[in-house]
TORKOL-4160 file (C-alpha; in steps of 0.2 Angstrom, whole numbers, padded with zeros to 4 digits, m for minus):
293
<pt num="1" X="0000" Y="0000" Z="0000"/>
<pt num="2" X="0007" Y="0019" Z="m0005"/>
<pt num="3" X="0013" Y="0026" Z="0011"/>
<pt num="4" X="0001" Y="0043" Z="0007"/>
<pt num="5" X="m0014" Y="0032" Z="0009"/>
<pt num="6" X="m0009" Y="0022" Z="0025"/>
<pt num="7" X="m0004" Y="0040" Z="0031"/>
<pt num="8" X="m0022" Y="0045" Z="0028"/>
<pt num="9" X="m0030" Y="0031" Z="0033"/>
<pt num="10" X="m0021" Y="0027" Z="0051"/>
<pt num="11" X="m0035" Y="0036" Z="0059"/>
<pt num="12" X="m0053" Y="0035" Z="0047"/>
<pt num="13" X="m0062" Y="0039" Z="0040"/>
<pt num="14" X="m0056" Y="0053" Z="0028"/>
<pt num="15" X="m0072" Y="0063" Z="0022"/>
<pt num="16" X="m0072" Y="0066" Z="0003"/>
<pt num="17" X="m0079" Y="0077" Z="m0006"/>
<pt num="18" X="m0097" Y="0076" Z="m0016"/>
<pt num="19" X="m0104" Y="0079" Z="m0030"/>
<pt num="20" X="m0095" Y="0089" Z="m0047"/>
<pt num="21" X="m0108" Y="0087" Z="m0061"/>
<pt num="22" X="m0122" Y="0092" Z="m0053"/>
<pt num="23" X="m0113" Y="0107" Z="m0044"/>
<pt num="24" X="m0106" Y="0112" Z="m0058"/>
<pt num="25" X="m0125" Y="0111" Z="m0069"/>
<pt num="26" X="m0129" Y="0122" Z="m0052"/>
<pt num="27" X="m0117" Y="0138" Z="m0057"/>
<pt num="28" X="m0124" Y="0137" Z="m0074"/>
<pt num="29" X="m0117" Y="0121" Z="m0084"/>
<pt num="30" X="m0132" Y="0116" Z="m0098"/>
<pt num="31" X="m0139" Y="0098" Z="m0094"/>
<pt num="32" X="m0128" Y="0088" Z="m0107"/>
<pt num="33" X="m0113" Y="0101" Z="m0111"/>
<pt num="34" X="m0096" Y="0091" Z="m0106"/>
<pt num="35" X="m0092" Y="0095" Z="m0090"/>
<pt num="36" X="m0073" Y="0095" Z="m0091"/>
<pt num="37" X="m0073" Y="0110" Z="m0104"/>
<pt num="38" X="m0076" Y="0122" Z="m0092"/>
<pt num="39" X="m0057" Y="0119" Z="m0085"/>
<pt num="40" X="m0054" Y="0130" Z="m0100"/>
<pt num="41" X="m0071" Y="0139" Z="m0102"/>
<pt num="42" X="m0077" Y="0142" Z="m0084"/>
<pt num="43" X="m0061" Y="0142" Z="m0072"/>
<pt num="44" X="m0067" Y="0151" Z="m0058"/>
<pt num="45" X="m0084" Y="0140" Z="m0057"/>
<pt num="46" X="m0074" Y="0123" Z="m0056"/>
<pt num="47" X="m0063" Y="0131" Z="m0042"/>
<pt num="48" X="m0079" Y="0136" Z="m0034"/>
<pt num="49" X="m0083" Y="0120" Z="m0034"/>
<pt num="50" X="m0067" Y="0111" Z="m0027"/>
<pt num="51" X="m0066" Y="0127" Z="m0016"/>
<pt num="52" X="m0085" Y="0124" Z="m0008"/>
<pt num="53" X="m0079" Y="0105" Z="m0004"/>
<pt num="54" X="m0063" Y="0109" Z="0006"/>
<pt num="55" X="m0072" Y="0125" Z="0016"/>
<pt num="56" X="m0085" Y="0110" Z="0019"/>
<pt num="57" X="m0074" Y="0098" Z="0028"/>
<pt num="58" X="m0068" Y="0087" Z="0013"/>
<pt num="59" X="m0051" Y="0083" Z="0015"/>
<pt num="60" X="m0049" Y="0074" Z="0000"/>
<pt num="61" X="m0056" Y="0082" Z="m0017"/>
<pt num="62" X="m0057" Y="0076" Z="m0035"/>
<pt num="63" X="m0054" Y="0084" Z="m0052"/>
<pt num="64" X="m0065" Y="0090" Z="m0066"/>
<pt num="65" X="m0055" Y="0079" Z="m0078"/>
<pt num="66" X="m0070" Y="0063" Z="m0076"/>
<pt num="67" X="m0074" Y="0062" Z="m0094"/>
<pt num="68" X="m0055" Y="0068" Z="m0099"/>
<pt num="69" X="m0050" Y="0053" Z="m0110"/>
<pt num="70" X="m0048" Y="0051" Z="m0129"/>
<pt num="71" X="m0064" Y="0041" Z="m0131"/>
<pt num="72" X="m0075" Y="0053" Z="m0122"/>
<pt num="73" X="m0066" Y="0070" Z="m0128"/>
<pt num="74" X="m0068" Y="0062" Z="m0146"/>
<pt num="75" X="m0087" Y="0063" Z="m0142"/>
<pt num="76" X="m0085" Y="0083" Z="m0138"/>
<pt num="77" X="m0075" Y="0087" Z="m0152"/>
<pt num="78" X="m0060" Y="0091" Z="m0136"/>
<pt num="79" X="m0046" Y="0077" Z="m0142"/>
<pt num="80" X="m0034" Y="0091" Z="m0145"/>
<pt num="81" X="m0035" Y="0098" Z="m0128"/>
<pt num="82" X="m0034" Y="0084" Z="m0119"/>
<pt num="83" X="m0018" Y="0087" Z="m0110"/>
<pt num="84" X="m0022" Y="0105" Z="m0105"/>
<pt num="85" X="m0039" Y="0099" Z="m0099"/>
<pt num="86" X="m0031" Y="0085" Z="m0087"/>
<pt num="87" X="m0017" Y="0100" Z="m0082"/>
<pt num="88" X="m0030" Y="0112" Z="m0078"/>
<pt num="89" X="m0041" Y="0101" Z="m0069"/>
<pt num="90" X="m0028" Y="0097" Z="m0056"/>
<pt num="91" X="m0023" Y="0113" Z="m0056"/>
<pt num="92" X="m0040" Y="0120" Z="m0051"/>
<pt num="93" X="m0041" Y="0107" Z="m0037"/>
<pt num="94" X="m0025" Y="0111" Z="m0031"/>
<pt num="95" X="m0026" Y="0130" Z="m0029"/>
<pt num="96" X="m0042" Y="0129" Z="m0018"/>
<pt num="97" X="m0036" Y="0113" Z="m0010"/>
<pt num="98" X="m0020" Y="0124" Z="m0004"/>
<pt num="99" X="m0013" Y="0115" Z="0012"/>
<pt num="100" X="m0031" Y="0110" Z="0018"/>
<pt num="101" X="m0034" Y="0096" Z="0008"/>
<pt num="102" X="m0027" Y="0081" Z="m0005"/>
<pt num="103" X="m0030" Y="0079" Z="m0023"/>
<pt num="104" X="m0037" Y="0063" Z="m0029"/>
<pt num="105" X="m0038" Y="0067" Z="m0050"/>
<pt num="106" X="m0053" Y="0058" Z="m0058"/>
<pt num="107" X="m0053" Y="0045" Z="m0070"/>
<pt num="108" X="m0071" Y="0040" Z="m0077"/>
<pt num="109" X="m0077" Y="0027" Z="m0091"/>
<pt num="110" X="m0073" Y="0028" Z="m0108"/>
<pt num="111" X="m0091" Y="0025" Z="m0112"/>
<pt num="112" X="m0087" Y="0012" Z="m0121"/>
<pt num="113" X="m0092" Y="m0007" Z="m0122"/>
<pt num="114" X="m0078" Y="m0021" Z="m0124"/>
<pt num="115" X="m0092" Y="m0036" Z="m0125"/>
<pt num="116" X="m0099" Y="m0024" Z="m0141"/>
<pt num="117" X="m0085" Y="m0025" Z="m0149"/>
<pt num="118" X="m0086" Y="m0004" Z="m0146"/>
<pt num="119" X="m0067" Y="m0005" Z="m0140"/>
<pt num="120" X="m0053" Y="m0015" Z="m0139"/>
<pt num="121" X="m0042" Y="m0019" Z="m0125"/>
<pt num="122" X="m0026" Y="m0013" Z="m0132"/>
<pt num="123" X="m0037" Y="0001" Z="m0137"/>
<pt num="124" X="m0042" Y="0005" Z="m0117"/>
<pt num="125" X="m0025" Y="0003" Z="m0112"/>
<pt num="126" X="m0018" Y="0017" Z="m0123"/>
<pt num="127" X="m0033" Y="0028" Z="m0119"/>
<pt num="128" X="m0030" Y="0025" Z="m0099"/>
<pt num="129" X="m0010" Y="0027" Z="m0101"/>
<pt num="130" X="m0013" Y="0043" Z="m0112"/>
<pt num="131" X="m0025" Y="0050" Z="m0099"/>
<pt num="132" X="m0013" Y="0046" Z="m0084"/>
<pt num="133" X="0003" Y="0051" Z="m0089"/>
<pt num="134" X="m0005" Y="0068" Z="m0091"/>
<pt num="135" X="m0013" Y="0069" Z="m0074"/>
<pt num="136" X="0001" Y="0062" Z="m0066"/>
<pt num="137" X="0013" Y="0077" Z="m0076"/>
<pt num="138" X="0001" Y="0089" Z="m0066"/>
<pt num="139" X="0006" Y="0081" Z="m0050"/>
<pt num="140" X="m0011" Y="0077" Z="m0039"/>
<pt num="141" X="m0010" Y="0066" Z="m0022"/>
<pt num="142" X="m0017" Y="0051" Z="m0030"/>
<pt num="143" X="m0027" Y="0045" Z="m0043"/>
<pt num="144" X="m0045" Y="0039" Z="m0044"/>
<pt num="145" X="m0054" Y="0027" Z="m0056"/>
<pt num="146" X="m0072" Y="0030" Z="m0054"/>
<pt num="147" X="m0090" Y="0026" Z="m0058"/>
<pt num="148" X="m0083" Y="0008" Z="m0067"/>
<pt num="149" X="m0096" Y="m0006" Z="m0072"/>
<pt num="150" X="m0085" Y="m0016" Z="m0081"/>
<pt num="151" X="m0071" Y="m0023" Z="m0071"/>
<pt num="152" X="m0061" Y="m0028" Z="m0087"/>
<pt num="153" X="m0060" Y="m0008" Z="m0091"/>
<pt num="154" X="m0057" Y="m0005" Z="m0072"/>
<pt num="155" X="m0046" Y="m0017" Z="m0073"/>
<pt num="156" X="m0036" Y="m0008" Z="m0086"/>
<pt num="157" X="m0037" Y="0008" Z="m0079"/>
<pt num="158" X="m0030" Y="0004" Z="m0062"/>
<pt num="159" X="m0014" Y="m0005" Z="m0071"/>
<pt num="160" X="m0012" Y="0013" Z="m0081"/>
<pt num="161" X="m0014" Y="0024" Z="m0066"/>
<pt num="162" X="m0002" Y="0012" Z="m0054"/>
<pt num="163" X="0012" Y="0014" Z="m0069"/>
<pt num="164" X="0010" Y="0032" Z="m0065"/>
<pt num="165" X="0020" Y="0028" Z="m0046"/>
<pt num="166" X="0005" Y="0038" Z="m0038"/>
<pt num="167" X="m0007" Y="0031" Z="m0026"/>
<pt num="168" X="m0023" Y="0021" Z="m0034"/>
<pt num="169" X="m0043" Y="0022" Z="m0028"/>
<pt num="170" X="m0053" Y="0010" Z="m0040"/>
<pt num="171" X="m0071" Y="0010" Z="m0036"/>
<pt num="172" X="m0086" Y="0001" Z="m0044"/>
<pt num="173" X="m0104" Y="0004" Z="m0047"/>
<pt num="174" X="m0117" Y="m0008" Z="m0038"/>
<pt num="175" X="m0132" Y="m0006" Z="m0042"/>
<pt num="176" X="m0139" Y="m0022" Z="m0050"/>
<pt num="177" X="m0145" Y="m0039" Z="m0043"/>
<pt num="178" X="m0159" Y="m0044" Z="m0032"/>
<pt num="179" X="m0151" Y="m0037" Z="m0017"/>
<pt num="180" X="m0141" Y="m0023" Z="m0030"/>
<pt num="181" X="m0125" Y="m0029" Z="m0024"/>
<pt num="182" X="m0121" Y="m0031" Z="m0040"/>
<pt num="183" X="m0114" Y="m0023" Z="m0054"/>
<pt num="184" X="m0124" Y="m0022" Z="m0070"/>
<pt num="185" X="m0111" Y="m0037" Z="m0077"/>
<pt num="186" X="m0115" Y="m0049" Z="m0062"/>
<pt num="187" X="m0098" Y="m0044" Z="m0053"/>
<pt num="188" X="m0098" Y="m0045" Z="m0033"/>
<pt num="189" X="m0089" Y="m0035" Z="m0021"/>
<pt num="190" X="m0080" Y="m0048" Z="m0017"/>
<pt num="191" X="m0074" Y="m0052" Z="m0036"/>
<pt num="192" X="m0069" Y="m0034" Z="m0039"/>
<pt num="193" X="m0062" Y="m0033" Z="m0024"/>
<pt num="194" X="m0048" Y="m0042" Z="m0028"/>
<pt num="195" X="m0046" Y="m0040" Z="m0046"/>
<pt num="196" X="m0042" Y="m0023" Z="m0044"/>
<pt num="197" X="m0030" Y="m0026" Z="m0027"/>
<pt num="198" X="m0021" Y="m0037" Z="m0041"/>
<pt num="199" X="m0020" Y="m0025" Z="m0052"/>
<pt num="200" X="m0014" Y="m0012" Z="m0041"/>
<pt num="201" X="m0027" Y="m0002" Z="m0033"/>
<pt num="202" X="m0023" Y="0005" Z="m0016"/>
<pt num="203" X="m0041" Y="0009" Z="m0011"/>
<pt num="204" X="m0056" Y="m0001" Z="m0017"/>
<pt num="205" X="m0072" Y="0005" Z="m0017"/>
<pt num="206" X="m0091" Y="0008" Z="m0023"/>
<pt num="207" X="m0099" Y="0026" Z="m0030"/>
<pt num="208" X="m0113" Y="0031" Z="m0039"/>
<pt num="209" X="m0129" Y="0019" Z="m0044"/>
<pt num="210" X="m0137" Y="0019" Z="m0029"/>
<pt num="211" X="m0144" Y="0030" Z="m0013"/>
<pt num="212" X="m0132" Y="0029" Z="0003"/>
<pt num="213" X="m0145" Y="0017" Z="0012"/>
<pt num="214" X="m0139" Y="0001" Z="0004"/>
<pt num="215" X="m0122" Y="0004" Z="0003"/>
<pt num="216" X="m0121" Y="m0004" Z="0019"/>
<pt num="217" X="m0121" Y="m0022" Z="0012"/>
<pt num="218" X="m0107" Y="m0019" Z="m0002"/>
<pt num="219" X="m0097" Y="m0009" Z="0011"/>
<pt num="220" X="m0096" Y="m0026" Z="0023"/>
<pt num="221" X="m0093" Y="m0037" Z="0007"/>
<pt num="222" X="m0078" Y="m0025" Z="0001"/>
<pt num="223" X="m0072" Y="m0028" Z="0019"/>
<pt num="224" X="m0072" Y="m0042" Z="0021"/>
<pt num="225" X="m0067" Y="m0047" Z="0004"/>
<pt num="226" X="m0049" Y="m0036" Z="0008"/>
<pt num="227" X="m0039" Y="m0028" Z="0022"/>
<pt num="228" X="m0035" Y="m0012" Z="0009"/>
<pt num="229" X="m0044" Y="0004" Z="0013"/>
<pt num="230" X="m0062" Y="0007" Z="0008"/>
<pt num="231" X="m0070" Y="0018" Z="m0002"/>
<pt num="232" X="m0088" Y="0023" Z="m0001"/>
<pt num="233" X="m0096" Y="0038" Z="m0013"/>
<pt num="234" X="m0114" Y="0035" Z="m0013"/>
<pt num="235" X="m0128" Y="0045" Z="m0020"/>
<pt num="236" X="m0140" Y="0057" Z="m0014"/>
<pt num="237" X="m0154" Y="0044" Z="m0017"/>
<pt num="238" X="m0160" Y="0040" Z="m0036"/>
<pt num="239" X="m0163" Y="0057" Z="m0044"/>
<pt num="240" X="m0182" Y="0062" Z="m0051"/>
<pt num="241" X="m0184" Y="0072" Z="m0064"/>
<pt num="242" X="m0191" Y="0087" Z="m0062"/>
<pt num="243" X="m0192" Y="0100" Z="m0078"/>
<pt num="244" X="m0178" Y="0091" Z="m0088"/>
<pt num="245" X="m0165" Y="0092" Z="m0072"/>
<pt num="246" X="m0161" Y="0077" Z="m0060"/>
<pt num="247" X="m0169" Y="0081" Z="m0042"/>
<pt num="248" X="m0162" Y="0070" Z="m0029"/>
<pt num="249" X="m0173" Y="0070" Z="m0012"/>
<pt num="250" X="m0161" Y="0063" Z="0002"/>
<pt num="251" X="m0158" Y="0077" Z="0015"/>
<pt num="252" X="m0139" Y="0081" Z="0021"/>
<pt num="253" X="m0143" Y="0075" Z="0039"/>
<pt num="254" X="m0152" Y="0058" Z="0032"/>
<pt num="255" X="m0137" Y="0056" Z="0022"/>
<pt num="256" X="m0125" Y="0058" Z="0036"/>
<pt num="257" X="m0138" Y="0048" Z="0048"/>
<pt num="258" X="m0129" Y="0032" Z="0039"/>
<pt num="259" X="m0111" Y="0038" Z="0039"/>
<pt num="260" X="m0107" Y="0028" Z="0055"/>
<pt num="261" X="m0115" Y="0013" Z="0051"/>
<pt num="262" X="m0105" Y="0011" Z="0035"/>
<pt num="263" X="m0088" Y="0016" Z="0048"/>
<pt num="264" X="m0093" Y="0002" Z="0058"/>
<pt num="265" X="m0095" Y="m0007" Z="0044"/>
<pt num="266" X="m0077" Y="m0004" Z="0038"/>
<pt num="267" X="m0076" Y="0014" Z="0027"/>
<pt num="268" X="m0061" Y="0023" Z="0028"/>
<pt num="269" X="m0066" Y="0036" Z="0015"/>
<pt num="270" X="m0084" Y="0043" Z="0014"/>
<pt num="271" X="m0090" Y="0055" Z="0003"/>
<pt num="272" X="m0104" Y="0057" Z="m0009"/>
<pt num="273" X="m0110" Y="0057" Z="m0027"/>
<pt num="274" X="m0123" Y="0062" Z="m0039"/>
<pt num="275" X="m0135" Y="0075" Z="m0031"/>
<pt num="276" X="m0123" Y="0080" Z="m0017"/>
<pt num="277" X="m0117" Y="0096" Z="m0011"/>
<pt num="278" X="m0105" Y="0103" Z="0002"/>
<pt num="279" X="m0118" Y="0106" Z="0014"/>
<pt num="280" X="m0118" Y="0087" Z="0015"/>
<pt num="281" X="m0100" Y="0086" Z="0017"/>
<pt num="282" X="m0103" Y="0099" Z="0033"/>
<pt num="283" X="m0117" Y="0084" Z="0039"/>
<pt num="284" X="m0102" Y="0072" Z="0036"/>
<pt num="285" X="m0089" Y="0082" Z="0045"/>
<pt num="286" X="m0102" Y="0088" Z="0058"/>
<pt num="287" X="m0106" Y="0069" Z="0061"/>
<pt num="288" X="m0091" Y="0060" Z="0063"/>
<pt num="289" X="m0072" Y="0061" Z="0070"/>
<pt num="290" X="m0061" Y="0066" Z="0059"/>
<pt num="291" X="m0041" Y="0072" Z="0057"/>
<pt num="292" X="m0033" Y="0085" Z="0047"/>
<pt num="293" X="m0026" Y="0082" Z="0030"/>
């Protein structure tokens, strides 16, 4: 394990930070622009973001560089700036994270399906080893693989981030299955728990898919499934939609209401997802013990 995340993790949990998307669709994004453009477009509204996270509590915060890969920026017409936008994203998070907090950079999806034949693996791993290289040049604390469904592409990412020599998160979504302990492939906790360990991940955990109240159950199967750090980002319940915009309905207090179940249950990182904000980051931090970064 990478001396930084054994550091942060000797006395859990580290509260992380919520919500980019839907904060950023908050200070004027459209619903369905590219978030990750506004690094070059809208400067001062992504460090607002990554600024409202650390005067929150959040001692770790992400990057605005989620969809920052080839595949995706192809998509958005963006492939040529796909270093400056992985630059400035950490950038951005690192001038409002100052001394307070850590960087974690985001790595998303490609979007992209392998069992369609819509990639390739030698095509994923240049695309992740492209999009690593030039996060890793902007020097952030770690790097994150996130909102993964297909542990074959999470798989690929994490071997690209760890040839980077900075500290690797790999989470899953869970969201699928009787009990939705799954991910939308049939993958367990437990399965991806140790695929990713083996290929590299420092931190394995779960985001996105699903509302925080049944996290609790995928939290104790990462557990138990490793002795690595857990990782848990969950939503602010499933979103309705309300006059074209996703409205998610779980309070900051119910959110935080479950944050020490899932420390009991083993987290050492908590933080949210879609539909968050800093004000439950504050419920987090309000809620629980916590240490400086």
């Amino acid at each position: 394990m990478h001396p930084l995340i054994r550091q942060l993790t000797a006395n859990p949990p580290v509260i992380t930070d919520g919500a980019w998307g839907t904060q950023l669709q908050a200070r004027g994004l459209p619903v369905g622009a590219f978030p990750d453009a506004w690094n070059l477009e809208q400067p001062d509204q992504v460090s607002a973001v990554a600024r409202a996270y650390v005067e929150a509590g959040s001692q770790v915060i992400l990057t605005n560089t989620f969809g920052s890969n080839r595949l995706r920026l192809a998509e958005a017409g963006l492939t040529h700036n796909l270093a400056e936008l992985n630059l400035r994203g950490v950038q951005l998070s690192r001038q409002a994270a100052g001394l307070r907090a850590h960087v974690f950079a985001s790595i998303g999806p490609t979007g992209k399906l392998l069992l369609s034949g819509d990639t390739t693996t030698d095509e994923l791993r240049d695309v992740f080893a492209e999009q690593t290289e030039a996060l890793a040049q902007a020097r952030p604390d770690a790097l994150v693989v996130e909102t993964m469904s297909d542990l074959e592409e999470a798989r690929l990412a994490v071997a690209a981030a760890r040839a980077t020599g900075l500290p690797v998160v790999a989470c899953m979504v869970f969201d699928s299955g009787k009990d939705r302990d799954r991910t939308m492939m049939g993958i367990t906790p437990e399965q991806a728990a140790k695929t990713l360990v083996d290929a590299g991940a420092d931190v394995v955990g779960a985001n996105c898919g699903q509302g925080i109240a049944t996290f609790l159950t995928v939290c104790r199967q990462l557990r138990a499934a490793t002795d690595y750090p857990v990782w848990i980002k969950p939503n602010a319940g499933l979103p309705e939609i309300v006059d074209h915009r996703a409205v998610y309905r779980t309070t900051p207090a119910e959110f935080a209401g479950h944050a020490r179940a899932l420390l009991a249950a083993g987290a050492d990182f908590l933080g949210g997802c879609c539909g968050t904000t800093p004000d439950f980051i504050r419920a987090l931090a309000a809620d629980l013990p916590r240490k400086t970064a």
